[in-house]
N, C-alpha and C positions, 0 to 999 in steps of 0.2 A: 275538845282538844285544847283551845285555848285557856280551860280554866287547869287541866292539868299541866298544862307549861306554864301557865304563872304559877301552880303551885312548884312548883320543880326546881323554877328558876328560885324563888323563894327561898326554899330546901338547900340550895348549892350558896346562894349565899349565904345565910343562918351557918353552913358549915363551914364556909370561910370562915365569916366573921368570929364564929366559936372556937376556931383551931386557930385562927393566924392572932385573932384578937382586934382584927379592924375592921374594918365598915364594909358593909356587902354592898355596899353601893358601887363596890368597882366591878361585880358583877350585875346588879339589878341595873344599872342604868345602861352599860353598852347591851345588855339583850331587849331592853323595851325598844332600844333605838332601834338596832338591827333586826330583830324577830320581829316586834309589833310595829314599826315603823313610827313611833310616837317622838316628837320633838325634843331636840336637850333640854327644852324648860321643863315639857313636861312630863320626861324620864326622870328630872331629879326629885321634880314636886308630885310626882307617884312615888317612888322611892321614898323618901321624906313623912307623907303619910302613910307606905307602910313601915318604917319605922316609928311613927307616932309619940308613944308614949317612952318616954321623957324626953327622948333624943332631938323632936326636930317640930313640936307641934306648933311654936309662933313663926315657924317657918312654911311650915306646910298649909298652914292657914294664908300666906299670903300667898303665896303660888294657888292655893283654891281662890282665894278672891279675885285673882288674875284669871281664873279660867283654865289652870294648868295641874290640875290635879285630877287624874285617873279612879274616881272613890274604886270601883271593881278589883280591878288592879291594884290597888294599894291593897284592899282585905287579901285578897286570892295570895299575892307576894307575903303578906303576913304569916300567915299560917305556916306555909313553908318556912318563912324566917325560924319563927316561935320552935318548930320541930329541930329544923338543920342545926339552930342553935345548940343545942342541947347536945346534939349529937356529935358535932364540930367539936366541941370543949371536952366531951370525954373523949371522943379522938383524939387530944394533945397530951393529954395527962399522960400517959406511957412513952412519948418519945421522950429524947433526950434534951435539953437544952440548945448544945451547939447546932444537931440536927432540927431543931426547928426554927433556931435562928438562921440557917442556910435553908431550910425552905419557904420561911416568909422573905428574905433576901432574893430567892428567883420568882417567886411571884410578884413582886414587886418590880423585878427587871423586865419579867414578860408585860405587864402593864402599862410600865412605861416605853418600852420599845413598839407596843401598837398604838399606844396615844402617839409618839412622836411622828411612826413611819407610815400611819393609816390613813 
């Protein structure tokens, strides 16, 4: 169960990231925290290495030297990345412009309204 929620959680980021065009880390890090119970250090520096490769690797290498990097979790989040990515980005291709500039605008309000109120 746990390797198919990390792959999932993966998958739902990758489709963010591929439709909205930003970083899945605004979901990969609050589900490690809430789901797996894993610390903010090291939700970002799992996160981090499973973005790896080019995005975050003299980053994630310090967070592992620290002790706060998930290797399991980093692969399992990957995979799902890799897929949802792909997926995400031809999801956007058919909307419209204004209309997805008004849905990365409410996702970005919902995110910031449970960072502030949570």
């Amino acid at each position: 169960m746990e390797i198919l929620g990390l792959v999932l959680i993966g998958l739902a980021s990758g489709i963010i990231s591929g439709f909205l065009g930003i970083g899945g880390a605004t979901i990969l890090i609050p589900a490690l925290i809430i789901l797996y119970k894993l610390t903010q250090h090291s939700a970002q520096g799992t996160s981090l290495a499973a973005m790896l490769l080019p995005v975050g690797i003299l980053a994630a290498m310090r967070y592992w030297q620290a002790g706060n990097v998930n290797v399991k979790f980093a692969a399992l989040l990957a995979v799902g990345f890799l897929i949802g990515g792909y997926f995400g980005a031809a999801f956007a291709q058919p909307v419209s412009e204004p209309l997805l500039r008004k849905i990365f605008g409410v996702y970005l309000l919902i995110i910031a309204m449970h960072m502030l109120f949570w």
